[in-house]
C-alpha positions in Angstrom: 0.0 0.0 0.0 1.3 3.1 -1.2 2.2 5.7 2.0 1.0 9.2 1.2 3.1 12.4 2.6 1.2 14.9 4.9 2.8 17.9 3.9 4.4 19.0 0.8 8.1 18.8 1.0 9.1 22.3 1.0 9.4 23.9 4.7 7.9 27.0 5.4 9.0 30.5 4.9 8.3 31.8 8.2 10.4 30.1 10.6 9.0 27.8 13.5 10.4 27.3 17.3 11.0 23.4 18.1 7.2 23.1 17.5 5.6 23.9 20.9 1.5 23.9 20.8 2.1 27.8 21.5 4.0 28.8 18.7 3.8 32.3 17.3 4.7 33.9 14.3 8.0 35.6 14.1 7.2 39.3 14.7 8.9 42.3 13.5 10.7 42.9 16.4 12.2 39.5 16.8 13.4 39.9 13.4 15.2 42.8 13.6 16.9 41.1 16.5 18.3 38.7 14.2 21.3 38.6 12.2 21.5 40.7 9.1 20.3 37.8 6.6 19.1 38.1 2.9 15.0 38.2 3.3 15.4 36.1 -0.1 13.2 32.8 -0.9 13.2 30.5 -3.0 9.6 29.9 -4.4 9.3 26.3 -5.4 6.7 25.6 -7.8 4.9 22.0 -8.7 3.2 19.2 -7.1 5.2 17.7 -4.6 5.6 14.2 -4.3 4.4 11.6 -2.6 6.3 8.9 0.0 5.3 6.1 -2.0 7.6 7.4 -5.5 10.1 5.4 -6.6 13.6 6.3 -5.6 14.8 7.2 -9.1 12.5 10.0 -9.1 14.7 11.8 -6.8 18.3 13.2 -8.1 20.7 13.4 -5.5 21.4 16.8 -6.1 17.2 17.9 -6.3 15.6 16.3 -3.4 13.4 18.8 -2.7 12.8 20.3 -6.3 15.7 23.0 -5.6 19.2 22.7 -7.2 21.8 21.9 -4.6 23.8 25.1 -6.1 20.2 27.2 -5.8 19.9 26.6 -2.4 19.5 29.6 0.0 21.7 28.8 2.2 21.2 32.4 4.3 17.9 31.6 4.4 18.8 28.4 6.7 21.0 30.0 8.5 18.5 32.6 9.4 15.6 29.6 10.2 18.8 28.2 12.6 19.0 31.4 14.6 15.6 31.5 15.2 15.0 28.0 16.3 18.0 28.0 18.6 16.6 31.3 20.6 14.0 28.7 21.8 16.7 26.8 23.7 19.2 26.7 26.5 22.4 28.3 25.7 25.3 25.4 24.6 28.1 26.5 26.6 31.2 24.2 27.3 34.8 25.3 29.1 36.3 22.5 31.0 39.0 23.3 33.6 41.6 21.9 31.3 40.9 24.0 28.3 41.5 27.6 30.3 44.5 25.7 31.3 45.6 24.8 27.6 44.8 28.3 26.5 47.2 29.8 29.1 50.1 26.6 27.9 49.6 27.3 24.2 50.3 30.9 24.2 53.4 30.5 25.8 54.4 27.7 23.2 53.4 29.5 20.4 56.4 32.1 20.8 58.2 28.6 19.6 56.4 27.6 16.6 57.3 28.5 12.8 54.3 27.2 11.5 50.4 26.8 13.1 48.3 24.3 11.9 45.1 25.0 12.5 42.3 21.7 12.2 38.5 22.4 11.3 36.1 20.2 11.1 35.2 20.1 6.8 31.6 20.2 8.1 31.2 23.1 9.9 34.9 25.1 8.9 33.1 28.3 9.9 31.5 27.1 13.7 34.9 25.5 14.7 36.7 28.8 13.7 38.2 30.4 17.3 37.6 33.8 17.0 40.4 34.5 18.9 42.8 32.2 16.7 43.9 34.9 14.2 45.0 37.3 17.3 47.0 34.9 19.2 48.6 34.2 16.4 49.2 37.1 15.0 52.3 37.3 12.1 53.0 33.2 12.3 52.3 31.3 9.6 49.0 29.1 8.9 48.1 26.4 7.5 44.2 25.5 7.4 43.4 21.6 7.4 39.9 20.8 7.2 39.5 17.5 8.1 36.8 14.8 7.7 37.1 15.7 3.5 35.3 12.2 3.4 32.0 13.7 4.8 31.1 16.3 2.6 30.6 15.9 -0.7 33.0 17.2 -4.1 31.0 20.6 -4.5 31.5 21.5 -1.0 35.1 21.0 -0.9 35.5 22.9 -4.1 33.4 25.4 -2.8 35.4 25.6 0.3 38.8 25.2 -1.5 37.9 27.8 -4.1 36.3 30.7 -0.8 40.0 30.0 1.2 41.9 30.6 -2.5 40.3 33.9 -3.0 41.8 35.2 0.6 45.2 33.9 0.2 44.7 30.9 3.0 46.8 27.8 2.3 44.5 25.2 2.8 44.7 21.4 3.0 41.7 18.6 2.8 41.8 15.5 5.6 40.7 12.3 6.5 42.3 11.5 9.4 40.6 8.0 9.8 42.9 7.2 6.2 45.9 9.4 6.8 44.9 11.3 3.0 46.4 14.8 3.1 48.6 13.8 6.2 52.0 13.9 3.8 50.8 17.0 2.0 50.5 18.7 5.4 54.0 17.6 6.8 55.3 18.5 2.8 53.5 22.3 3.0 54.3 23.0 7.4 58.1 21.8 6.0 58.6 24.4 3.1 56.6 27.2 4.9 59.3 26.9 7.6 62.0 26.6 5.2 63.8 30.0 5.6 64.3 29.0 10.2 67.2 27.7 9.3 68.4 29.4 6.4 68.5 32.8 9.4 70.0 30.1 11.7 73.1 29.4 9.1 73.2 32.9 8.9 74.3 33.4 12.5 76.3 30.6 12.8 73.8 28.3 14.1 73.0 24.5 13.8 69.9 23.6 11.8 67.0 22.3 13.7 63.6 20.8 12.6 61.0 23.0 12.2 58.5 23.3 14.9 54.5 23.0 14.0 51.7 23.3 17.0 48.4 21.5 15.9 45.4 23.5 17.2 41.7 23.4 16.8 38.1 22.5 18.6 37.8 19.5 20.5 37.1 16.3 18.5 38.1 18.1 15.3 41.0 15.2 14.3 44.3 16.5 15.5 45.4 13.5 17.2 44.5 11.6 14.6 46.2 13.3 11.9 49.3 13.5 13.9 49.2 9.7 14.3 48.6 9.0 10.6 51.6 11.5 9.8 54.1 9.3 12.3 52.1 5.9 11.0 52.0 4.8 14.6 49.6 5.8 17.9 51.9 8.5 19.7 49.1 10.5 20.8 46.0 9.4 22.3 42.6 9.6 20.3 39.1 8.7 20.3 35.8 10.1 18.6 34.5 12.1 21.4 35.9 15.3 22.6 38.3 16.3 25.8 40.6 12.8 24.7 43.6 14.6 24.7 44.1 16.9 28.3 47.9 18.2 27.9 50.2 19.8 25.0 52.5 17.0 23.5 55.4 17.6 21.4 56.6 14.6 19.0 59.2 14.2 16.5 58.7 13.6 12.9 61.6 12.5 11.3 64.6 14.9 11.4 63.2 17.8 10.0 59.9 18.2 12.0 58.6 18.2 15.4 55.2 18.7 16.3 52.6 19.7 19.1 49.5 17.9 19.8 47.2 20.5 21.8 43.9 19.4 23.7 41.0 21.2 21.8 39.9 24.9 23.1 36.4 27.1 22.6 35.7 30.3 23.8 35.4 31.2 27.1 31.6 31.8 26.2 29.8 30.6 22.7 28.3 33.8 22.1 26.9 32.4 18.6 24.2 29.8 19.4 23.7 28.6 15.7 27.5 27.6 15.7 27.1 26.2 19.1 24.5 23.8 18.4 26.7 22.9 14.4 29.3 21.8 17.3 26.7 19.8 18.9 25.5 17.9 15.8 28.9 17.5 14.8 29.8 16.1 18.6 32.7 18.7 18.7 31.5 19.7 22.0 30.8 17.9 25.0 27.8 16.3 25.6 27.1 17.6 28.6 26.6 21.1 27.2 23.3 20.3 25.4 20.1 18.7 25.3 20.0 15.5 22.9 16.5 15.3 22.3 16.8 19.4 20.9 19.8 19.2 19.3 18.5 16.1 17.4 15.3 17.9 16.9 16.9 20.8 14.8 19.1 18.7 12.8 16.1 16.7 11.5 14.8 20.0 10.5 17.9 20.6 8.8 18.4 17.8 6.9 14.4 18.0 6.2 15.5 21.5 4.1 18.7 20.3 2.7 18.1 18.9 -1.2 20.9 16.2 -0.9 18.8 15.2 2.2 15.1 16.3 2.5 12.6 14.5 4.0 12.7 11.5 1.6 16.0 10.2 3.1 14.5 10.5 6.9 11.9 8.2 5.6 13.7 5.7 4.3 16.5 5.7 6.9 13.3 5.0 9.4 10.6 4.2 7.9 8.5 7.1 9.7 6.8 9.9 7.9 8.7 12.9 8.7 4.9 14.9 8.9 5.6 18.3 8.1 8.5 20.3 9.3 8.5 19.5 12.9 12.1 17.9 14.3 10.3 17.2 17.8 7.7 15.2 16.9 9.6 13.3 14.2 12.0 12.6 17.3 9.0 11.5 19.3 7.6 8.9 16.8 11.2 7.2 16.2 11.0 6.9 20.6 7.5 5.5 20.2 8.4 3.0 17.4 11.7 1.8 18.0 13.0 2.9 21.9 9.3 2.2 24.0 8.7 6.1 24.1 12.5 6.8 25.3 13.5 10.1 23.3 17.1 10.4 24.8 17.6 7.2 23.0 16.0 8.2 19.6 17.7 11.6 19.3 21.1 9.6 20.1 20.7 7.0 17.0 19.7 10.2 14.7 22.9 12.6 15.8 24.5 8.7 15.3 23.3 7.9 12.1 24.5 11.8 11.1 27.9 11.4 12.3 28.4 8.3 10.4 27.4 9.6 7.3 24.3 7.2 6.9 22.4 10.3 5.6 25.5 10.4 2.9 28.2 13.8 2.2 26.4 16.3 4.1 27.9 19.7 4.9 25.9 22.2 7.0 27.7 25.2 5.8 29.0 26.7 2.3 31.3 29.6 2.4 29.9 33.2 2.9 29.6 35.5 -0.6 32.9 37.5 -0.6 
């Protein structure tokens, strides 16, 4: 028996909280509260389809009758900030990170080269905003890591925004060690002229220095154990594995510093905060499951290499409109006897393994 879809497939323009019974409509003043977003939507016209189509009716790239390079991605941004005011604030500083912050500054006056490690996903949210000042004059190398999990057009997308500014850039997978060799090639001949100023005063040679830095759970340990082909530093997929700065030798010509992962003091932008969550580059602790969950089903719901077709066949539940919450509540009901903790875990799961295939939840700003 064919299953019939209860809404159309394209979300609403006007933004919804995590679907209480009491919603409102957005007013004018909350959105002039908001970020400065384009007001532009995308008007998608036909019949939408049904549940019970066949599969081959839906391109990977046009899942919800918009072109993956039409999509308005400002537009979800915007939806994101406004279902995140809704919640409890994601904040996450661990004793050991204030610690770190107060190691690494000191150790940076040491290094020639900073590699800094973003999660390919999200290379925006896992940005410190205070990276660029600490800094300051060194130079950078940006890895984004998990290239595996987002698909070809996002990393050129990404490859082609860093170009444009000047930003050496390198893509990971840190599971597979690609773009490990490229990374120890590029820190290597950025560094080059440390010892060309040591000769110069008489001094020996000595291998270049590189500090690895980035959010928690972002890959660094990983990527430094894939560079030296054998488990030097500790690593597991779940942040705040790695609790004190490490410096190993590769080779003769490079040493390196593995640095437990740092956020702000205070996540001031909640949209990025809850991209962290979904992403598990935050603790745990910080945030409610079932929410989190809730919003990323809403995301994926929008996303054309998603949309709600894939929700339905990863589960077998009709997604039922745009609502995250109750599509939560009915994978409980069905699969976990009415436990919701349990349900938003397998979905945030499910994302981080890639079962919902190469899905990024940002593309570069316009420049």
């Amino acid at each position: 028996m064919a299953i019939q879809a209860s809404a159309p497939f394209s979300m609403p323009t006007t933004p919804r909280s995590l679907c209480s019974k009491n919603y409102v409509k957005t007013t004018s003043v909350a959105a002039a509260a908001a970020p400065a977003f384009s007001t532009a939507v995308l008007q998608v016209g036909g019949k939408a389809p049904s549940w019970s189509q066949k599969e081959g009716n839906y391109p990977y790239n046009n899942v919800n009758g918009v072109e993956l390079e039409e999509f308005d991605w400002v537009k979800l941004e915007a939806d994101l900030y406004h279902w995140t005011k809704q919640l409890r604030p994601v904040q996450w500083y661990p004793g050991h990170i204030a610690k770190t912050e107060r190691e690494l500054k000191d150790q940076l006056k040491l290094m020639d080269v900073v590699i800094e490690v973003r999660d390919a996903r999200i290379p925006m949210s896992t940005s410190h905003p205070q990276m660029d000042a600490w800094l300051g004059n060194r130079k950078k190398i940006l890895l984004l890591n998990r290239e595996d999990m987002i698909s070809t057009e996002d990393r050129n997308a990404w490859a082609s925004y860093y170009s444009r500014q000047g930003i050496k850039v390198v893509f990971s997978n840190g599971q597979l060690g690609m773009g490990s060799m490229k990374l120890g090639r590029l820190a290597k001949s950025l560094a080059v002229g440390v010892n060309a100023k040591r000769r110069a005063k008489g001094l020996l040679p000595r291998p270049v220095r590189a500090g690895i830095v980035g959010y928690p759970n972002v890959g660094k340990s990983s990527i430094i154990n894939r560079l030296l082909k054998r488990r030097m530093c500790p690593a597991a997929p779940r942040p705040g594995v790695t609790r004190q700065l490490k410096w190993v030798r590769f080779g003769k010509d490079l040493q390196l510093l593995d640095s437990p992962g740092i956020v702000p003091m205070r996540i001031s932008d909640q949209t990025a905060a809850i991209k962290l969550a979904i992403c598990d580059d935050i603790g745990e602790r910080s945030y409610d499951t079932t929410d989190v969950a809730a919003i990323l089903v809403q995301i994926l719901a929008q996303l054309p290499t998603v949309g709600k077709r894939a929700l339905y066949d990863r589960y077998r539940i009709d997604p039922d409109g745009s609502c995250g919450k109750t599509f939560v509540e009915k994978i409980a009901l069905q699969l976990f006897n009415g436990d919701a903790n349990q349900a938003a875990f397998r979905i945030l799961t499910d994302f981080r393994k890639g079962k919902f295939g190469w899905v990024s939840l940002e593309r570069p700003p316009r420049l």
